[in-house]
N, C-alpha and C positions, 0 to 999 in steps of 0.2 A: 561301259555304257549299257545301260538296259533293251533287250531287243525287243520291241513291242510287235504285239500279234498284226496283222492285216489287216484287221476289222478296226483297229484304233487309229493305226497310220490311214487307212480311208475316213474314219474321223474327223482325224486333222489336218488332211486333205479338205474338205466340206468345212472345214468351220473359218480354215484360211488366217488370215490378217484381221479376225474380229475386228470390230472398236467396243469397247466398252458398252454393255446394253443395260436396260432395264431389266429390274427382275421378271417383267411377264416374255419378254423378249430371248432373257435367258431358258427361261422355262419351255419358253417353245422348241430353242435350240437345243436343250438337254433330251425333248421328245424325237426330236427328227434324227439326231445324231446318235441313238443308246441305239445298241446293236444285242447286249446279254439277253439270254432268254431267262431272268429272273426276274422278279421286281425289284428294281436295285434303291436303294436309299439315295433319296439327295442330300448333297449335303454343301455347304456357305464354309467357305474360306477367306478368313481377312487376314492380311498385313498389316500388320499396326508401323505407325513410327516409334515405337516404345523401345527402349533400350531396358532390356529384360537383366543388363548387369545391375541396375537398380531398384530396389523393391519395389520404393512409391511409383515405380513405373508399372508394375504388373495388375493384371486384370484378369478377375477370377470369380467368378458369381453363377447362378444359377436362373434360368427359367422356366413357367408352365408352357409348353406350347398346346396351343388352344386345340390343336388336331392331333394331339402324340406324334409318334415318332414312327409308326407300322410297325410295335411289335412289342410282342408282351416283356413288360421290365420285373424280374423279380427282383422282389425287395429281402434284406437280408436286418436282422435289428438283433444290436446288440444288448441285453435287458435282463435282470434281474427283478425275482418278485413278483409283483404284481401286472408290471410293466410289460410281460410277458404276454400276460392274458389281454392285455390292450391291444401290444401290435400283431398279436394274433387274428382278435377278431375283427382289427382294422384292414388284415389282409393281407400280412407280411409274408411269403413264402418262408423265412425261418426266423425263428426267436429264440434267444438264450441267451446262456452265459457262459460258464467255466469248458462246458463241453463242446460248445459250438465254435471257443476261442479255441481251442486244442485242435479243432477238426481242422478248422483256416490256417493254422498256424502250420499245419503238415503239408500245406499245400493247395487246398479247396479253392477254389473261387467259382464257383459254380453260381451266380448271384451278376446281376447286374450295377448297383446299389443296396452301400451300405452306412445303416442309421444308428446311433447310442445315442442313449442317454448319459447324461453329465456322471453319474454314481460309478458308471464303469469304466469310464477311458483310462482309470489308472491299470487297468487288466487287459486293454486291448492293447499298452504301448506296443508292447513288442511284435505288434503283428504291422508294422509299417514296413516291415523288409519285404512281407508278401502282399500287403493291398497297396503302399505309395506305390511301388512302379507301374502298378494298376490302374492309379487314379481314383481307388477304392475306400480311402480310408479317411473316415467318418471325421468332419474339420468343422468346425463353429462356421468358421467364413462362409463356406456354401450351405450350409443351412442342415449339416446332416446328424448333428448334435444338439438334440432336445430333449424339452423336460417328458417326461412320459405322457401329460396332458397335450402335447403337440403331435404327439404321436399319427394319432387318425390323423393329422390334415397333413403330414408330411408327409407318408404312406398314401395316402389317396393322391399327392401332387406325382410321388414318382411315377403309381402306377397311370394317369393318365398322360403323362410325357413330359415329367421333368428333365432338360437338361440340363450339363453341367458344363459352362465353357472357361475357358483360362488359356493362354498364352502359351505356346511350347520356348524352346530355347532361341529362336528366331523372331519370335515376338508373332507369332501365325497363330489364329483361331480356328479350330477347326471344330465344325459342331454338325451332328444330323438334321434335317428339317423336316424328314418326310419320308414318302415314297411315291415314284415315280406314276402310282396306283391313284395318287389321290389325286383331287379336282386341281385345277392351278388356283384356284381361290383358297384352299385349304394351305396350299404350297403357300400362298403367300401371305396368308396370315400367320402360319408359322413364321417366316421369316421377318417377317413386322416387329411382331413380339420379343425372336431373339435379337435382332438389330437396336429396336429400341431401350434393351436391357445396355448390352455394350455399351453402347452410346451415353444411356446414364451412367454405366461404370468408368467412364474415362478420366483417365488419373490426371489431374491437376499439374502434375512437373512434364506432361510431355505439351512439348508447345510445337503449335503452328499446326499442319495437317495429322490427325489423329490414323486416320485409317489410310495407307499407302497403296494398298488395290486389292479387288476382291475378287472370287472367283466363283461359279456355282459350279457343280460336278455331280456325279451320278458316279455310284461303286466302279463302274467299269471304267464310266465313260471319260473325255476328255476335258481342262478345266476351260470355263466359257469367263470368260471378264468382264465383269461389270462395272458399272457407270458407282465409284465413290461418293458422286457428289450425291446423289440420291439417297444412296445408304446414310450418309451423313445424315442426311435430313431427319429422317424416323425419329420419331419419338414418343415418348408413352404417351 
C-alpha cells in the first residue's frame, strides 16, 4: 500500500464523501485543497465503459485547447528536403532526418511531440521501441503525419496546446487542462473543448452509458468526482 504524505491525507480528510460536482465546483475544490508549493497542472480523468480488449471500442484523437497547457511544448519533425526548411521556419525545435532518426534511436527524447511527413515513416519504423512506450511516435490517426504543406498549421496547433488523449488499458483518459495559474474560465474552456472532442469520438460498439466517472485532480492533489451527466452533455 502506498504511504501518502500528511498534507494529502488532510486532503482527503477536507474533501470527504464528495458527491459528484460541476466542473466550476471542482475547480474550486482543486483551489482550496492543493497544498504544493508549485503551480501544479490540472488535469480530467475519465472512465470510460469501453472494453479496450476490442479495437472499435478505443478512443484516441487529439485537441487544440484554446488556453494551452502552461508550458512550452517542443515540437520535434521528422523531414527530409525541403520540408526541413518549413518546419523550421514554422517553429519546430528540431528538424531532420537520417541523423536526427539515429540521435532518437540511441535514446533522445528530449521533445515533447513528434511530427513526419508521409515520405519518411518508412525510416522512422524502427524508432517505435523508443517513442510507442512514450506515446511519441508520429500516427496518421492523431493527426501527426502530414504532408509538408500541413506543416505550419500542425506545428503552430502543438505549440499553442495540442493535446493528445486515448485510452490506457483500463479504458481511463487521462489528459492535462491547464494550470492551477490560470483563470477558472480559462480552466474551463479548456476542459469544454477536450470533453466535447471525446464525446464526438465515442465509439459506436460501446452501448448504454459511455463515460462511467470522472475525476479532476491537480499534480499533487487529490482526485475530486464529477457530475458525468454534465460531461456528457458538451458538445462542439
Amino acid at each position: 500500500m502506498t504511504k501518502r504524505g500528511k498534507k494529502y491525507e488532510d486532503a482527503i480528510s477536507k474533501l470527504g464523501e464528495q458527491e459528484p460536482c460541476s466542473p466550476d465546483e471542482a475547480i474550486a475544490l482543486a483551489r482550496e485543497l492543493s497544498f504544493a508549493k508549485f503551480d501544479e497542472t490540472v488535469e480530467l480523468h475519465i472512465r470510460t465503459n469501453a472494453d479496450t480488449r476490442h479495437a472499435e471500442q478505443l478512443v484516441r484523437g487529439t485537441a487544440v485547447l484554446p488556453h494551452g497547457i502552461g508550458k512550452e511544448i517542443r515540437v520535434l519533425v521528422f523531414a527530409e528536403g525541403e520540408a526541413v526548411g518549413i518546419a523550421t521556419a514554422a517553429g519546430a525545435d528540431h528538424a531532420g532526418a537520417d541523423e536526427l532518426i539515429e540521435t532518437v534511436d540511441g535514446g533522445w527524447t528530449e521533445f515533447d511531440i513528434a511530427i513526419a511527413t508521409p515520405m519518411i515513416m518508412g525510416k522512422i519504423g524502427k524508432l517505435g521501441r523508443v517513442l510507442g512506450r512514450k506515446g511519441l511516435m508520429p500516427n496518421p490517426r492523431t493527426g501527426t503525419v502530414v504532408p509538408q504543406e500541413d506543416l505550419p498549421r500542425v506545428i503552430g496547433e502543438a505549440k499553442q496546446g495540442r493535446v493528445e488523449y486515448r485510452m490506457d488499458r483500463s479504458g481511463i483518459i487521462h489528459v492535462p487542462i491547464g494550470k492551477l495559474s490560470f483563470s477558472d474560465s480559462q480552466i474551463i474552456d479548456n476542459l469544454n473543448v477536450l470533453v466535447a472532442y471525446v464525446n464526438k469520438d465515442r465509439p459506436s460498439a460501446v452501448k448504454g452509458r459511455f463515460m462511467n466517472s470522472a475525476t479532476m485532480s491537480t499534480t499533487m492533489g487529490v482526485g475530486i468526482p464529477m457530475d458525468v451527466g454534465v460531461l456528457s452533455a458538451i458538445t462542439l
